[in-house]
PDB file of N, CA, C, O and CB in Angstrom:
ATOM      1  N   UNK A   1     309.554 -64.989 117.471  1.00  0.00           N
ATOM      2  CA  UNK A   1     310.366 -63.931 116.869  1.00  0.00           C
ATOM      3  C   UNK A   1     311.271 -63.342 117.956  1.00  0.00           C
ATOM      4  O   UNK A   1     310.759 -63.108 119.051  1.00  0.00           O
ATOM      5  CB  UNK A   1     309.461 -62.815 116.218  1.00  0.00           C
ATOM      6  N   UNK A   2     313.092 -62.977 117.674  1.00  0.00           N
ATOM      7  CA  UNK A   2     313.853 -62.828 118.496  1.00  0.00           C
ATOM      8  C   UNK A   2     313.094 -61.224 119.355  1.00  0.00           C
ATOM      9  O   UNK A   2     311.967 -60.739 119.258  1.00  0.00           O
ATOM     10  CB  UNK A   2     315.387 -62.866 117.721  1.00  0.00           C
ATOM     11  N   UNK A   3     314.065 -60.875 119.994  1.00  0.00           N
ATOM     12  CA  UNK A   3     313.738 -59.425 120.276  1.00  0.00           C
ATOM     13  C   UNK A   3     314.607 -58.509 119.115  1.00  0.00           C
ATOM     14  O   UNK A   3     314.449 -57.309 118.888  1.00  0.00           O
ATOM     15  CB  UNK A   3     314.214 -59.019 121.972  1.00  0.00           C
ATOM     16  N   UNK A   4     315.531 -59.401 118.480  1.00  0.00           N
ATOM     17  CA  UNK A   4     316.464 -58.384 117.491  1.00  0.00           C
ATOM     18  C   UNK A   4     315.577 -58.159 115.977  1.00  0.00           C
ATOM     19  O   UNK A   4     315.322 -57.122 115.366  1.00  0.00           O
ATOM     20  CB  UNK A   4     318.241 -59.263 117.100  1.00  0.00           C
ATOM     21  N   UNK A   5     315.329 -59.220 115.755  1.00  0.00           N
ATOM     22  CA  UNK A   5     313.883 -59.245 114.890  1.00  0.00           C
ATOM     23  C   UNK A   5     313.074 -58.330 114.756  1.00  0.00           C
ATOM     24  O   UNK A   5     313.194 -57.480 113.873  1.00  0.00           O
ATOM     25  CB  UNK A   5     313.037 -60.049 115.255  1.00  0.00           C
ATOM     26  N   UNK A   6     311.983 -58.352 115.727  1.00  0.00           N
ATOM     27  CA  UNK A   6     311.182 -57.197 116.318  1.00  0.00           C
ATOM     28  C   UNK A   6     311.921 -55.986 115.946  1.00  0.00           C
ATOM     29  O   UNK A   6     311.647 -55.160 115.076  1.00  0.00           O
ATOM     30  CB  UNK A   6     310.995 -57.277 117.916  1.00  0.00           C
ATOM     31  N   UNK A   7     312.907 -56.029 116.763  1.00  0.00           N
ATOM     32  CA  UNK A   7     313.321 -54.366 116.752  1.00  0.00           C
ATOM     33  C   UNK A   7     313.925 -53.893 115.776  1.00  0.00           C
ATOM     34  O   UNK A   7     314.070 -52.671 115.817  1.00  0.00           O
ATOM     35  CB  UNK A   7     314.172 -53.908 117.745  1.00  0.00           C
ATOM     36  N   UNK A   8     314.665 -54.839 114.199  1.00  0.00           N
ATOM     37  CA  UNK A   8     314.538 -54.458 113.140  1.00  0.00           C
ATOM     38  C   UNK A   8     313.426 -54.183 112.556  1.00  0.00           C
ATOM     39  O   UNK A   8     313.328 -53.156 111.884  1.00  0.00           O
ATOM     40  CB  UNK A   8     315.027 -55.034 112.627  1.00  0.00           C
ATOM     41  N   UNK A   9     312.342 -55.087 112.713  1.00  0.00           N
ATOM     42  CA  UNK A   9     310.657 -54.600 111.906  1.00  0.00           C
ATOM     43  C   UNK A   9     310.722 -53.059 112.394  1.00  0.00           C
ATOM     44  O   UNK A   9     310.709 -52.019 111.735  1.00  0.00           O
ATOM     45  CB  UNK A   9     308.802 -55.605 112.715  1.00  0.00           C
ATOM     46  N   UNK A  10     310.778 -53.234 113.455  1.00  0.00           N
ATOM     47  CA  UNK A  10     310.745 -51.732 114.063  1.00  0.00           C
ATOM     48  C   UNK A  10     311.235 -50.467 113.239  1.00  0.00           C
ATOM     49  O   UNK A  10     310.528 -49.594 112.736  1.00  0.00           O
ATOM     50  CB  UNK A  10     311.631 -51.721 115.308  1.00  0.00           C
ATOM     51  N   UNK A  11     312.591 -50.580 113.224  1.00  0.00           N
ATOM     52  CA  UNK A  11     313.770 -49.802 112.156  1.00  0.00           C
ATOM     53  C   UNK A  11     312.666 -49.662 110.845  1.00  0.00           C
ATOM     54  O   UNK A  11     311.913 -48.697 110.714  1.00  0.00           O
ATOM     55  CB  UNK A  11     315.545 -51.024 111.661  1.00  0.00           C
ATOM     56  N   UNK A  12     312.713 -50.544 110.133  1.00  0.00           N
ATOM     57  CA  UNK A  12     312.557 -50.358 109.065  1.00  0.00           C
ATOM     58  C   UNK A  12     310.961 -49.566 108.820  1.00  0.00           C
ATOM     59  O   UNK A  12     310.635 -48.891 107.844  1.00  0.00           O
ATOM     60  CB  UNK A  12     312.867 -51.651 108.489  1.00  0.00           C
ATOM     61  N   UNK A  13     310.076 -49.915 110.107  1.00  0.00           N
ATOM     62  CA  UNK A  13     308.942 -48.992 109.700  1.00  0.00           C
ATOM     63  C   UNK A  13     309.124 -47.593 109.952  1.00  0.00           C
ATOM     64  O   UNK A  13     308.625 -46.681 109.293  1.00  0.00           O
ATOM     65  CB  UNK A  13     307.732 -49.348 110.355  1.00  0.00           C
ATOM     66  N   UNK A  14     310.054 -47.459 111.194  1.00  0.00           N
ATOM     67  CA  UNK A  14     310.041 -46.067 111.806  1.00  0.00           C
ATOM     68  C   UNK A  14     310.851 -45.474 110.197  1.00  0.00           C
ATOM     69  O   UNK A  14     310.477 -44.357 109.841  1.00  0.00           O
ATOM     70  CB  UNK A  14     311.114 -45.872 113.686  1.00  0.00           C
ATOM     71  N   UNK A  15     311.685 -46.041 109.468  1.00  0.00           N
ATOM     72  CA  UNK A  15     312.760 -45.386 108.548  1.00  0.00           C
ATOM     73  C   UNK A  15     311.134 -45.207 107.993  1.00  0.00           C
ATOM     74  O   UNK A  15     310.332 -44.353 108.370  1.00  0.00           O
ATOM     75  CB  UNK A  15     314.366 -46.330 107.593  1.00  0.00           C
ATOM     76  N   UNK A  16     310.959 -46.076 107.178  1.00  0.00           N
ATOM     77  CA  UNK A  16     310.011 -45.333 106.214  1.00  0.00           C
ATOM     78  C   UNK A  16     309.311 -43.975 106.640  1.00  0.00           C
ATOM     79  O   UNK A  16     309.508 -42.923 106.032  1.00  0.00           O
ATOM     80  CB  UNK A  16     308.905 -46.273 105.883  1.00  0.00           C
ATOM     81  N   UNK A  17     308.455 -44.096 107.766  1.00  0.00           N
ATOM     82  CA  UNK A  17     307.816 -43.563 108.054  1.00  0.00           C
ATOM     83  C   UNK A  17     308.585 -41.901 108.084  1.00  0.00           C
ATOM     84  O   UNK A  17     308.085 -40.921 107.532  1.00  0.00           O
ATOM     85  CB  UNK A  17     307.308 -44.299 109.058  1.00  0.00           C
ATOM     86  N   UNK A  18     310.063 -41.894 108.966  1.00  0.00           N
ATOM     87  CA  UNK A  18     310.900 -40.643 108.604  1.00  0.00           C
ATOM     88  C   UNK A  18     310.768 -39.926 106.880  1.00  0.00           C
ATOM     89  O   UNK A  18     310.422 -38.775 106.614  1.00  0.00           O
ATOM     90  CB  UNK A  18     312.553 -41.188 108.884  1.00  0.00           C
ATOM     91  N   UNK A  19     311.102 -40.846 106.050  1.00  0.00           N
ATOM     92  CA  UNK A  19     311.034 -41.028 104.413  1.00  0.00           C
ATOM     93  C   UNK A  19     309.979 -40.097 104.233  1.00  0.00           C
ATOM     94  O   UNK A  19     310.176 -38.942 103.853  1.00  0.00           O
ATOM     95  CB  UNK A  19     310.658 -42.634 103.728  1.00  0.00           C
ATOM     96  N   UNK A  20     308.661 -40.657 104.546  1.00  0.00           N
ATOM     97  CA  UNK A  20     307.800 -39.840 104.227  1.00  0.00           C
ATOM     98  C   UNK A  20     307.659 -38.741 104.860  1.00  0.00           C
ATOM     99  O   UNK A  20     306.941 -37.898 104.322  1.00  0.00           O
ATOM    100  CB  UNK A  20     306.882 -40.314 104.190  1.00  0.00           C
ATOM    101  N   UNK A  21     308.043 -38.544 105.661  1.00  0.00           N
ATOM    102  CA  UNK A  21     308.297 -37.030 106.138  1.00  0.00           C
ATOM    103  C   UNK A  21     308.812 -35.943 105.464  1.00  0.00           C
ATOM    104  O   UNK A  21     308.433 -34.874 104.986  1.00  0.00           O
ATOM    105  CB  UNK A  21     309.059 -37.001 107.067  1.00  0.00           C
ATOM    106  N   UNK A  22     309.766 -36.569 105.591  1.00  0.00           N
ATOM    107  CA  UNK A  22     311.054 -35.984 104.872  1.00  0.00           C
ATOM    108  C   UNK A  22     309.876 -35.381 103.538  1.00  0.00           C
ATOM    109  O   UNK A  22     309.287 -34.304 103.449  1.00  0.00           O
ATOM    110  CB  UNK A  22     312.625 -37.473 104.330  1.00  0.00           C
ATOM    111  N   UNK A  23     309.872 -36.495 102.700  1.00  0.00           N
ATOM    112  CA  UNK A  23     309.179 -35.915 101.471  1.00  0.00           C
ATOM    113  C   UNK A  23     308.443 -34.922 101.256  1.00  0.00           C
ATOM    114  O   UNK A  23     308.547 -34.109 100.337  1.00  0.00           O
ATOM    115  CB  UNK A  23     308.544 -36.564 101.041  1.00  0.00           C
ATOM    116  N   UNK A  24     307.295 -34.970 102.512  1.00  0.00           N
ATOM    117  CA  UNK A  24     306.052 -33.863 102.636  1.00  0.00           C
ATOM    118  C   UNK A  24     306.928 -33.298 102.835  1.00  0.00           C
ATOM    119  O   UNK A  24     307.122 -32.661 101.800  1.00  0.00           O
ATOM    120  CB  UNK A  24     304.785 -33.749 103.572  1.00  0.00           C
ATOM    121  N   UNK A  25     308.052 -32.944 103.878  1.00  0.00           N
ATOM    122  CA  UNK A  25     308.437 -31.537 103.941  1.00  0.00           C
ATOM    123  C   UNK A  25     309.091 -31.051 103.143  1.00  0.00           C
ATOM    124  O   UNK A  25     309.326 -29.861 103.352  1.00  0.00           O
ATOM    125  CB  UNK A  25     308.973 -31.203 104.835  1.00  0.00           C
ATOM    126  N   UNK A  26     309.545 -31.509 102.201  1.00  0.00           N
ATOM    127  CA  UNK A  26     310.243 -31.477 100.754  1.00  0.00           C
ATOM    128  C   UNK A  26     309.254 -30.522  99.946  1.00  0.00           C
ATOM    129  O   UNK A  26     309.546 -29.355  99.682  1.00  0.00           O
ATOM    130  CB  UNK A  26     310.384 -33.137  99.962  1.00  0.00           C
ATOM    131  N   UNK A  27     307.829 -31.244  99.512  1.00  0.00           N
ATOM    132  CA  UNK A  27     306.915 -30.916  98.659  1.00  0.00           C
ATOM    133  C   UNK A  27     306.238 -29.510  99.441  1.00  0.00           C
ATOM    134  O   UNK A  27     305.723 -28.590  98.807  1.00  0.00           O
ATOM    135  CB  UNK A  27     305.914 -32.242  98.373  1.00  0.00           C
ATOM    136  N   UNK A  28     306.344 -29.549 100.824  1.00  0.00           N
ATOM    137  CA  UNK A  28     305.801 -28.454 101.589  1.00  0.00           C
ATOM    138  C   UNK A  28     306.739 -27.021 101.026  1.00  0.00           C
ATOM    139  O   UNK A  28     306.552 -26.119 100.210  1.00  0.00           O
ATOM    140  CB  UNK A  28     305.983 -28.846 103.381  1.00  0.00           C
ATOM    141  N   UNK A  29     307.459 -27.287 101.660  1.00  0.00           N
ATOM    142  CA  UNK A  29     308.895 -26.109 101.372  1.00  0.00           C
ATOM    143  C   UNK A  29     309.090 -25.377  99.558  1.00  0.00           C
ATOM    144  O   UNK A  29     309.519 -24.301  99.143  1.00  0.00           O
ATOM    145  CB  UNK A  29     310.728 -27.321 101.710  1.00  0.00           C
ATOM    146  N   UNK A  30     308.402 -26.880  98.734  1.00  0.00           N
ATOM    147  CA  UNK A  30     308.843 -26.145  97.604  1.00  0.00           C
ATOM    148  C   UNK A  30     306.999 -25.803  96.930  1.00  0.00           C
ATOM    149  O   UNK A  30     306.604 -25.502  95.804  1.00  0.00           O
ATOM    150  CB  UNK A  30     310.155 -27.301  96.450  1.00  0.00           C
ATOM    151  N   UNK A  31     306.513 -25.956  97.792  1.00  0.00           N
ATOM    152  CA  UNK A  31     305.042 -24.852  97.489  1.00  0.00           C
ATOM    153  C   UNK A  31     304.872 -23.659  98.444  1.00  0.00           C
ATOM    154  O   UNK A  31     304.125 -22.819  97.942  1.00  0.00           O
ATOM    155  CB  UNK A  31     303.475 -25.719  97.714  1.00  0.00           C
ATOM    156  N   UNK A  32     305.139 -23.459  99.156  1.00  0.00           N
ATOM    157  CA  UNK A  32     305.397 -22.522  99.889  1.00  0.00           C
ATOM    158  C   UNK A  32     306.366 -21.664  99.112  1.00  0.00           C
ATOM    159  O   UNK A  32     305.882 -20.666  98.578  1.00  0.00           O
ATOM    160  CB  UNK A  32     305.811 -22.985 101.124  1.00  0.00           C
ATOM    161  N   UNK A  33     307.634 -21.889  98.968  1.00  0.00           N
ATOM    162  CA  UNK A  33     307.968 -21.111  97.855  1.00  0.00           C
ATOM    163  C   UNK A  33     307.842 -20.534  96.683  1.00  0.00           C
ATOM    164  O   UNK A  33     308.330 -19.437  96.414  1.00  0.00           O
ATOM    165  CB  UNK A  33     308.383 -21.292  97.688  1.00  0.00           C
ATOM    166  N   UNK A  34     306.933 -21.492  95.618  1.00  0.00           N
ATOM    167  CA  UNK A  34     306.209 -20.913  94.649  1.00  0.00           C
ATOM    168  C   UNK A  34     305.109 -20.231  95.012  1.00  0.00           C
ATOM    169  O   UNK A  34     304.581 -19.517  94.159  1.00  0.00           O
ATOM    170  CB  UNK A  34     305.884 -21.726  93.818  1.00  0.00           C
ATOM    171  N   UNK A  35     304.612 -20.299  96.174  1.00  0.00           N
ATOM    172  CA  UNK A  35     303.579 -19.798  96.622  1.00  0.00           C
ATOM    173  C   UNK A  35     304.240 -17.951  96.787  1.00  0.00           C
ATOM    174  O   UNK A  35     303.768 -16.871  96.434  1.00  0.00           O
ATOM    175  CB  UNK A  35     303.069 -20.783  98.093  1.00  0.00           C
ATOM    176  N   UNK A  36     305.260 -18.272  97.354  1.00  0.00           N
ATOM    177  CA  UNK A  36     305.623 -16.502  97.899  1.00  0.00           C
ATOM    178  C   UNK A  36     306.289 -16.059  96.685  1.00  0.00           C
ATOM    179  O   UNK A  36     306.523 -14.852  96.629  1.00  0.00           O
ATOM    180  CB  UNK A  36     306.862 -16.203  99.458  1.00  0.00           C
ATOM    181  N   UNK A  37     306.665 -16.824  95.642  1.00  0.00           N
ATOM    182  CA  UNK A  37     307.032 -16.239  94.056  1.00  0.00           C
ATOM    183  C   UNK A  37     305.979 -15.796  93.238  1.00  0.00           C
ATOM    184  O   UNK A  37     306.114 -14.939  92.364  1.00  0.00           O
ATOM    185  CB  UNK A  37     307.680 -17.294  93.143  1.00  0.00           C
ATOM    186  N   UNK A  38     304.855 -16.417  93.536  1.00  0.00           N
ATOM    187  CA  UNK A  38     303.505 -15.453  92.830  1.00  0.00           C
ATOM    188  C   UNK A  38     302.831 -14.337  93.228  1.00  0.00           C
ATOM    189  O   UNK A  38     301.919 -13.832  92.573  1.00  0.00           O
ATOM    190  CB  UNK A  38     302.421 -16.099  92.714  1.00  0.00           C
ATOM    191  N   UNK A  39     303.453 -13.714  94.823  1.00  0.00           N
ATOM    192  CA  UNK A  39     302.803 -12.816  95.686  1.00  0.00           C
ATOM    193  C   UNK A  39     304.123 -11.309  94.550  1.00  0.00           C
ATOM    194  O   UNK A  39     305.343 -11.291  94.392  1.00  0.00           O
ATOM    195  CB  UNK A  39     303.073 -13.354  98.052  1.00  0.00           C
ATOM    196  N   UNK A  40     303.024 -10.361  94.066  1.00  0.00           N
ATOM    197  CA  UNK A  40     303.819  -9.113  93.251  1.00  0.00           C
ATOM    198  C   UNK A  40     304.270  -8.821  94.035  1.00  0.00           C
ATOM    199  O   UNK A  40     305.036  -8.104  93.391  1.00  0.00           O
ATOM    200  CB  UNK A  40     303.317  -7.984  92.557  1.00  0.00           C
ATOM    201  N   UNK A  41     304.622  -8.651  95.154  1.00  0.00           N
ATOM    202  CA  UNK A  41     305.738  -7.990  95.868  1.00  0.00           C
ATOM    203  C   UNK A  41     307.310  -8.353  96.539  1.00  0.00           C
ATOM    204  O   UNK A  41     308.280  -7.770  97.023  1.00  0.00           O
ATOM    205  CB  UNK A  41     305.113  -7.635  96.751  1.00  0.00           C
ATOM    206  N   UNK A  42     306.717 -10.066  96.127  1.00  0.00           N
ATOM    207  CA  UNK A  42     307.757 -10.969  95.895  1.00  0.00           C
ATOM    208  C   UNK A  42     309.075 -10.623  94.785  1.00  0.00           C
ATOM    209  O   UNK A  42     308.846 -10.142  93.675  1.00  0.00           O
ATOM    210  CB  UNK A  42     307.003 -12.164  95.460  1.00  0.00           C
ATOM    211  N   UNK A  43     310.308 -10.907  95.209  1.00  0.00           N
ATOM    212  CA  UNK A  43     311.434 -10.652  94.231  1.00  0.00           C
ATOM    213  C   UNK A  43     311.817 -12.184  94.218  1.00  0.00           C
ATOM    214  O   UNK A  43     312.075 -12.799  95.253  1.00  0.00           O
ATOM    215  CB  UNK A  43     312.742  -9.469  94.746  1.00  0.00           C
ATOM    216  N   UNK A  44     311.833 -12.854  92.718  1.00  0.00           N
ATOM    217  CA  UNK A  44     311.759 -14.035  92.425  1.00  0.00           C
ATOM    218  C   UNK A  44     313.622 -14.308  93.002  1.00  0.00           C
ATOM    219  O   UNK A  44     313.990 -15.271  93.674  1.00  0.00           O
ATOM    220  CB  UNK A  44     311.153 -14.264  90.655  1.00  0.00           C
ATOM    221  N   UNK A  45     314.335 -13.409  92.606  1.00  0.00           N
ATOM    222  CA  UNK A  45     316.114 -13.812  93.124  1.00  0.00           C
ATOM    223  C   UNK A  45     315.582 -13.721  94.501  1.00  0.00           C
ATOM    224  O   UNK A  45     315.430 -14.913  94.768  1.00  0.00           O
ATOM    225  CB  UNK A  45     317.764 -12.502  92.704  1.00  0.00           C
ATOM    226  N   UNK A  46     315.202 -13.054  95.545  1.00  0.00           N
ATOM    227  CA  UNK A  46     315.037 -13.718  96.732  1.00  0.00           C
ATOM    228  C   UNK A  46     314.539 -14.808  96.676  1.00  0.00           C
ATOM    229  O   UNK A  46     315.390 -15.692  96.579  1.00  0.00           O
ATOM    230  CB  UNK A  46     314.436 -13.156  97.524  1.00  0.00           C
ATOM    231  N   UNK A  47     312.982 -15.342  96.701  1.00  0.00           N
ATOM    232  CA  UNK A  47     312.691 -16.604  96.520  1.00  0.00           C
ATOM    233  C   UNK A  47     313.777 -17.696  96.155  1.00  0.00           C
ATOM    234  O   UNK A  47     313.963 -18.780  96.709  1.00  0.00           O
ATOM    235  CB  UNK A  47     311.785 -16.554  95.630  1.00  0.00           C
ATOM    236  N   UNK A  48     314.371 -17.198  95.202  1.00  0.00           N
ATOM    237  CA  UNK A  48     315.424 -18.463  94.899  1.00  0.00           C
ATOM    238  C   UNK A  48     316.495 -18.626  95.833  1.00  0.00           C
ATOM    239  O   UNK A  48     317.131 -19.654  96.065  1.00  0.00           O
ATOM    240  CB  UNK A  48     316.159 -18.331  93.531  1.00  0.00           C
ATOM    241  N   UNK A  49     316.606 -17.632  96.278  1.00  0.00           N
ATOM    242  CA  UNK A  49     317.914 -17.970  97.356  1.00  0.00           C
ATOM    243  C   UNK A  49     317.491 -18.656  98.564  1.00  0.00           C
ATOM    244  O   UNK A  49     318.100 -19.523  99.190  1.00  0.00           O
ATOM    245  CB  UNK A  49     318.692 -16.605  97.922  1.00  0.00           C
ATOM    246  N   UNK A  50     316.329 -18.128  98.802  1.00  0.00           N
ATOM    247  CA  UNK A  50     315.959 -18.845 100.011  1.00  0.00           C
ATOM    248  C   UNK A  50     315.543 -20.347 100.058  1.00  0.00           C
ATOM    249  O   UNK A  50     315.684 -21.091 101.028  1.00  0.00           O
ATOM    250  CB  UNK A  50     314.936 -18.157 100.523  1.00  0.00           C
ATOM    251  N   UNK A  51     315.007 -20.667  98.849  1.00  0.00           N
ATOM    252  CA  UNK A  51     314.964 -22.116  98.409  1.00  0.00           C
ATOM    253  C   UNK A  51     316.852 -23.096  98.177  1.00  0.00           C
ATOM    254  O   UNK A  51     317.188 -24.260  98.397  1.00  0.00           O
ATOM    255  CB  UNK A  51     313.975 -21.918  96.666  1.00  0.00           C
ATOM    256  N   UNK A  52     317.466 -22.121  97.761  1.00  0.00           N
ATOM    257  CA  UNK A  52     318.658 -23.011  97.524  1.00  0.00           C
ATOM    258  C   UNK A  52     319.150 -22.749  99.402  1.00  0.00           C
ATOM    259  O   UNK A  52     320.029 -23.523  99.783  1.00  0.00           O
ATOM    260  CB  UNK A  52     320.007 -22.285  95.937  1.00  0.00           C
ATOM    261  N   UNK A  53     318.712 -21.923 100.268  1.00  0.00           N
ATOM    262  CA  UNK A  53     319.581 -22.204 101.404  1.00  0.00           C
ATOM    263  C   UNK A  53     318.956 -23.167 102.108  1.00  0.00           C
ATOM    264  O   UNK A  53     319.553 -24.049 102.726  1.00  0.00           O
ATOM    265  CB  UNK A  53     319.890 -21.073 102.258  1.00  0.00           C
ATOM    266  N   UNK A  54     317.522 -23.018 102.034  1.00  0.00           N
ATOM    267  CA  UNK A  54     316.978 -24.337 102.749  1.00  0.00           C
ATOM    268  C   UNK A  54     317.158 -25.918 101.981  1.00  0.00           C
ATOM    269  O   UNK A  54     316.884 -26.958 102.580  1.00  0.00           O
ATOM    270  CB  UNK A  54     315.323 -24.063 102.930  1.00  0.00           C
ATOM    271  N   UNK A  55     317.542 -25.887 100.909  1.00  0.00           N
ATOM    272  CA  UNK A  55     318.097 -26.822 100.677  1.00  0.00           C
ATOM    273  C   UNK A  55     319.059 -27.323 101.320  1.00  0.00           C
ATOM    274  O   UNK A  55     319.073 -28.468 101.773  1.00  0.00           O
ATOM    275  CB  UNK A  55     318.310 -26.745  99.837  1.00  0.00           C
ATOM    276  N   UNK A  56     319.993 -26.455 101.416  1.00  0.00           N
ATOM    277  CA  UNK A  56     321.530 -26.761 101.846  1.00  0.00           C
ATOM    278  C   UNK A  56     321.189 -27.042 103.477  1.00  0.00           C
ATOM    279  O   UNK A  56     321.545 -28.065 104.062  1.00  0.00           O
ATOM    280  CB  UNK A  56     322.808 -25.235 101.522  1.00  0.00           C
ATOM    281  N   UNK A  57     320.380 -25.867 104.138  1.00  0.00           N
ATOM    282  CA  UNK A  57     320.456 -26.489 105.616  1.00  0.00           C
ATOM    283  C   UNK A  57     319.055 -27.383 106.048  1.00  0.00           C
ATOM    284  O   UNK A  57     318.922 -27.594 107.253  1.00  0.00           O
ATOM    285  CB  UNK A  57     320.643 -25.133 106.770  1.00  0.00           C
ATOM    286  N   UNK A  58     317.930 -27.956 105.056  1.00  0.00           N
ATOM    287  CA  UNK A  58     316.995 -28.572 105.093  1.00  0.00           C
ATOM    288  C   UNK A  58     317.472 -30.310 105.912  1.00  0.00           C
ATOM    289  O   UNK A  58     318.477 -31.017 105.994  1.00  0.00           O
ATOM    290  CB  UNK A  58     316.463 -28.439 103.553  1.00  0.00           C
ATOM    291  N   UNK A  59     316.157 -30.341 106.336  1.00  0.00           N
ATOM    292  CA  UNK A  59     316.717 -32.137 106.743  1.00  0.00           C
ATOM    293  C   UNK A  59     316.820 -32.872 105.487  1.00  0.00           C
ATOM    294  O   UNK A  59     316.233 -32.655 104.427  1.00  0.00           O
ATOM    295  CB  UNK A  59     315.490 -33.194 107.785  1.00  0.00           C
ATOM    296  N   UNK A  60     317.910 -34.043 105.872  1.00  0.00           N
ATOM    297  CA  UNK A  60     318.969 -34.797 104.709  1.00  0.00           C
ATOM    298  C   UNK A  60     318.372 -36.346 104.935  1.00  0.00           C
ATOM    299  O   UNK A  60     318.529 -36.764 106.082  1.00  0.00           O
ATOM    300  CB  UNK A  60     321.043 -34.653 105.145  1.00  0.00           C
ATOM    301  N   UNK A  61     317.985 -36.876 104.387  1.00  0.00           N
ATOM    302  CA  UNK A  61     318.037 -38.350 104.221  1.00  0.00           C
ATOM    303  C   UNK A  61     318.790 -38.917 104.788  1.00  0.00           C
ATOM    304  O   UNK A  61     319.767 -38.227 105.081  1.00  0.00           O
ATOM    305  CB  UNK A  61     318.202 -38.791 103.191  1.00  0.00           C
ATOM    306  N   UNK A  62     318.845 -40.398 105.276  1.00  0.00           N
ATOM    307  CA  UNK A  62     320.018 -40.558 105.431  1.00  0.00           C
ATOM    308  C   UNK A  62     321.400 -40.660 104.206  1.00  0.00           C
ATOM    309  O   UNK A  62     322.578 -40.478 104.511  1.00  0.00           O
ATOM    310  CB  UNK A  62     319.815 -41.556 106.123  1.00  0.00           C
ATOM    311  N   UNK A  63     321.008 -40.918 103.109  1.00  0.00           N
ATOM    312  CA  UNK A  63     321.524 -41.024 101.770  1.00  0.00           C
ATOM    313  C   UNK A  63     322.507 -39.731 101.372  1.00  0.00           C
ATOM    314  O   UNK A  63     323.394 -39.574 100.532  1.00  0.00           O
ATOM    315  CB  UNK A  63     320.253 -41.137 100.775  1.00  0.00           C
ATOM    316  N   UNK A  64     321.953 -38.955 102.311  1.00  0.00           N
ATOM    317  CA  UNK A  64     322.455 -37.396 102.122  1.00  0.00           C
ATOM    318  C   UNK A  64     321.592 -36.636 100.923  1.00  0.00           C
ATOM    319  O   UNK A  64     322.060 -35.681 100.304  1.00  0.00           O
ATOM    320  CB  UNK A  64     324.212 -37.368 101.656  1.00  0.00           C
ATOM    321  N   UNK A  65     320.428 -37.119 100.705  1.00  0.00           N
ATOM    322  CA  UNK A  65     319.628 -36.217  99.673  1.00  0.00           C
ATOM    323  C   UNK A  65     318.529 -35.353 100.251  1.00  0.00           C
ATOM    324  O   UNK A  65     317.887 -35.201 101.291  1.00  0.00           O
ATOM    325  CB  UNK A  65     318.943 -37.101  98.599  1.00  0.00           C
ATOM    326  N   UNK A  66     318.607 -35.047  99.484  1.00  0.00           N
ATOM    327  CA  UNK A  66     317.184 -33.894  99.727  1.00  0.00           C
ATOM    328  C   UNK A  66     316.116 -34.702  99.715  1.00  0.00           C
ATOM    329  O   UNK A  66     314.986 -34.234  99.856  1.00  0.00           O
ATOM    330  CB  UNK A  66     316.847 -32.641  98.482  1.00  0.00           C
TER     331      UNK A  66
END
């Protein structure tokens, strides 16, 4: 196997492996937020804003998605 070989296997595990990151921190961020939307002292329009900004400045796929 070349060395260019290799170091695509490489790519493609390290990508996934980013992928799933990405995701947990996806699923993290949006329980954590419902989490601080059930606390009564919580104001649900905050909660939401703060979810749509970490969207916007959250890490991006490479695809550019959330």
């Amino acid at each position: 196997m070349s060395e260019a070989e290799r170091g695509s296997e490489e790519f493609v595990e390290l990508s996934g492996k980013l992928e799933a990151l990405l995701d947990n921190y996806s699923q993290f961020q949006e329980s954590a937020t419902e989490t601080l939307m059930e606390h009564p002292d919580f104001d649900e329009a905050d909660a939401r804003r703060m979810l749509d900004r970490s969207l916007e400045t959250g890490p991006r796929r490479r695809d550019g998605s959330n």
